[in-house]
C-alpha positions, 0 to 999 in steps of 0.5 A: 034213636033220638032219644038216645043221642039227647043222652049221650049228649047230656052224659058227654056234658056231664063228663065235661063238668067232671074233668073241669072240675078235676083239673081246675077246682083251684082258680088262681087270685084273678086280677082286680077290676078296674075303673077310669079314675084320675091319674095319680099325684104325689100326695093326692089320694090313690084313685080318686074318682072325678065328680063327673063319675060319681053322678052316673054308674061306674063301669068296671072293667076286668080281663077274660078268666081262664077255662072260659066257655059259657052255655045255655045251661052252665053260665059262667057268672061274676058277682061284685062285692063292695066293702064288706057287704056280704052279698053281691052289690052287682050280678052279670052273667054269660051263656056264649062266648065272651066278647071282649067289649062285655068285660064290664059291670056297672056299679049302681051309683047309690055305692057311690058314696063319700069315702073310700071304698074296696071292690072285688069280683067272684067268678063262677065256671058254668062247666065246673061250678069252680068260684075264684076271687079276684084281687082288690080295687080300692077308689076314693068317692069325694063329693065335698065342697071345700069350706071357705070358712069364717069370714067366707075366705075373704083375702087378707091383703098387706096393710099398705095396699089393703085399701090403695095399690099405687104405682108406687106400691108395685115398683116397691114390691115387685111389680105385684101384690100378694095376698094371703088365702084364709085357711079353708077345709079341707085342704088337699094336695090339687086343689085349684085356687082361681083368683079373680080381678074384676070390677064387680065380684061375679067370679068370672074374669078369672087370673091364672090358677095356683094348683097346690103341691106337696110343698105347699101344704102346711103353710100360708097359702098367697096369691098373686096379682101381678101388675101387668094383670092389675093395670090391663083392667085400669085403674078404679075401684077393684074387687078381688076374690076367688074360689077353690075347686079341688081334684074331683072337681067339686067348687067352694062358693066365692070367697068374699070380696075386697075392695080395692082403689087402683091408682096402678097407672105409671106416674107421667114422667115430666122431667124438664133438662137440669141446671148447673149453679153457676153457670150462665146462658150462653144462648144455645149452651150453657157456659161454666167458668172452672174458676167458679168450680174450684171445690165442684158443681152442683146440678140441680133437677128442678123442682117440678121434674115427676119423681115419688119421694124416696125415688133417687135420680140418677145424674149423667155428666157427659156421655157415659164412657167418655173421659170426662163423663161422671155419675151422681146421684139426688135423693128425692125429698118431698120438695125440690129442688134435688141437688147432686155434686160434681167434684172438681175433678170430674169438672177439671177433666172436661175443660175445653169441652161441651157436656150433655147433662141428663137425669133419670130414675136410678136403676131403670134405664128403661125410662127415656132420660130427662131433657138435655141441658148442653154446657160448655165448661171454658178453658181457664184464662191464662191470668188464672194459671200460675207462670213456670219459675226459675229460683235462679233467674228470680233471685239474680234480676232474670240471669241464671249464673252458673257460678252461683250454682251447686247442682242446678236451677229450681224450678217452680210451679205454684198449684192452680185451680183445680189441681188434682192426682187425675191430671199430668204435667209436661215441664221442660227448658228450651236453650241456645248449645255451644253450637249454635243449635237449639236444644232442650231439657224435659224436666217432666214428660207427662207425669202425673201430679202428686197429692203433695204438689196438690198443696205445695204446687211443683218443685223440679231441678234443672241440673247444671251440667245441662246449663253448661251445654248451654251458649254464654249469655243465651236466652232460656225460656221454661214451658208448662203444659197441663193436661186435665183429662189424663193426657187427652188434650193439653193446656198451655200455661205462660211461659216464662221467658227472657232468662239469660244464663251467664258464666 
């Protein structure tokens, strides 16, 4: 009796493997196996593997097949071809049900070898006895180290700061130094470049890294040191160096060291207040007469203010943005003491009035400017200013005759110091009418000053039919008023007065 339920068992298995076998003796492609490779970059090889992978086995994972059911007696079973080995490199087998956390096989680490390399797996139903093939998976194994080459990769730094970097080196080159990277092999996109900055050449008081792009290949490669990095380790003698480290992980050696002296700190600035030629020491302020300014001023920065050569000062007259105020600048040579000019319309525009004088390196208004030098620049006496004339009253003993006149009067004005196209004028004549009443013509009402009157000095008719309106044998008297600053404050300049006008 038992014997022939074992039988009818075995002859039910034995159907079992036959229907398999009809209805699936054609497996589909399967899908490739798979393994925990680096993520892909554009450029970089296609599954590379880390170095950390290739010191051990390398799991491969696969998804469960169709038609799956393993026993004791009819195993299902996977064999891993690598290359184009002809026999199986890996064997795993199943007799239950596969769990998902089974679907691997391991790959010995002696296949790990430098290069690229194609797997693919064949499975075999224990029912069926069908095989089925799986689609490729192809990895790259690199475990080269990149060759610094000659010279064991020693950075080439430009020829002006190969030996010295100088605070001055960084303001003249952004604020960093560039150095070019020998070529190396191989060179690949991701590869690490990790510079170092260090008061002995160890390698480890790493800078920021450079990862090579696509971009970067096929041309010089450079590293940065920026100032901020530079100066945060002082100045001395400093060795830079660095080493490459590529996308699987394996390291170069460290590269040769440069030597370096630093001198990075930012050159103390002294800068004592400036001085004006010609002015005198009035005590708390300096005082500039205009009438010593005629062609302009000269602002000297002294001699021992701390500028490099080549440095341009920059000069502040007044405070900028105020009439008055003006900009110059001073080349600095190897000795000083640096002159800038102040023309004499910038020096007319601030008669009457106290200046702050200040310098300071040009295009850097983050550096506090130097000490301040006050000046006041004095009015111009009234012996220096020319007096208002009429042609008339000068060629008729002071009398303005009507008789004698055609159209009118002339009235004069000669050019006086520091006239300039920046000023205005204000010109008019002051009478008795026949009424009794006081009453006045405006021959100019703030009108600015030509480039002709600069040389000739002002010409302007006082018409004779506004004389006419006048009281026989009254008095005239012309005024001048002259503003330097384009209208904000006005100087009185003498009068002419006792002019009589008659029939």
């Amino acid at each position: 009796m038992g014997r022939k339920r074992k039988s009818g068992v075995s002859l039910n298995r034995l159907w079992r493997r036959l229907w398999h076998w009809v209805l699936h003796d054609d497996m589909a492609l399967l899908p490739a196996p798979r393994a925990d490779t680096l993520p892909d970059i554009e450029g970089g090889e296609h599954n590379l593997l880390s170095k950390q992978q290739v010191r051990a086995d390398l799991r491969l994972e696969f998804d469960l097949w169709q038609y799956s059911e393993p026993t004791v007696q009819y195993p299902d079973v996977l064999q891993l071809f690598l290359d184009d080995r002809p026999a199986a490199v890996a064997t795993r087998s199943w007799d239950s049900p596969i769990q998902a956390d089974e679907l691997f096989i391991m790959l010995d680490r002696i296949y790990l070898t430098e290069g690229l390399h194609s797997v693919y797996y064949r499975v075999t139903l224990g029912l069926s006895g069908v095989s089925g093939d799986s689609q490729v998976f192809s990895f790259v194994v690199d475990t080269t180290s990149p060759d610094l080459g000659d010279n064991r990769g020693r950075l080439v730094f430009p020829p002006d700061a190969a030996t010295d970097i100088t605070a001055r080196y960084l303001e003249l080159n952004g604020d960093q130094v560039v150095a070019q990277v020998p070529e190396y092999y191989p060179v690949r996109v991701g590869d690490m470049l990790t510079p170092y900055w260090e008061q002995a050449a160890v390698g480890s008081l790493a800078q920021p890294d450079k990862v090579l792009g696509v971009g970067d290949l096929g041309k010089p490669i450079e590293l940065t040191f920026t100032g901020a990095q530079i100066r945060a380790l002082g100045d001395g003698r400093r060795y830079a160096t660095y080493r490459v480290t590529d996308r699987a992980g394996n390291e170069s050696n460290l590269s040769a060291a440069v030597e370096l002296n630093v001198s990075a700190a930012p050159l103390p600035r002294y800068w004592p207040a400036p001085q004006v030629r010609d002015s005198s020491n009035g005590g708390v302020s300096n005082v500039l007469d205009p009438t010593k300014a005629l062609t302009g001023v000269t602002v000297w920065v002294p001699a021992n203010a701390a500028f490099n050569p080549d440095e341009i000062a920059s000069i502040y007259w007044g405070t900028p943005g105020t009439t008055g105020a003006a900009q110059t600048q001073a080349r600095i040579s190897d000795t000083g003491p640096w002159r800038g000019f102040i023309t004499k319309e910038q020096v007319a525009a601030c008669i009457g009035k106290t200046l702050v004088i200040t310098y300071g390196l040009l295009n850097h208004p983050e550096l506090p400017a130097s000490d301040p030098l006050r000046l006041i620049v004095s009015v111009i006496d009234q012996q220096y200013l020319p007096q208002v004339q009429s042609q008339a009253a000068i060629n008729n003993s002071g009398r303005i005759s009507l008789s004698t006149l055609t159209t009118g009067d002339t009235i004069t004005l000669r050019p006086w110091p520091l006239i300039s196209t920046t000023q205005k004028i204000r010109l008019w004549a002051e009478g008795t009418g026949q009424n009794g009443l006081a009453s006045e013509y405006v021959m100019l009402d703030a009108t600015p000053v030509t480039s002709g009157q600069i040389n000739s000095g002002v010409s302007v008719a006082l018409p004779k039919a506004w004389l006419q309106t006048l009281r026989s044998n009254s008095a005239l008297a012309l005024y001048v008023r002259v503003s330097f600053d384009a209208g904000e404050n006005w100087v009185a300049f003498p009068a002419s007065g006792g002019i009589t006008v008659v029939a």
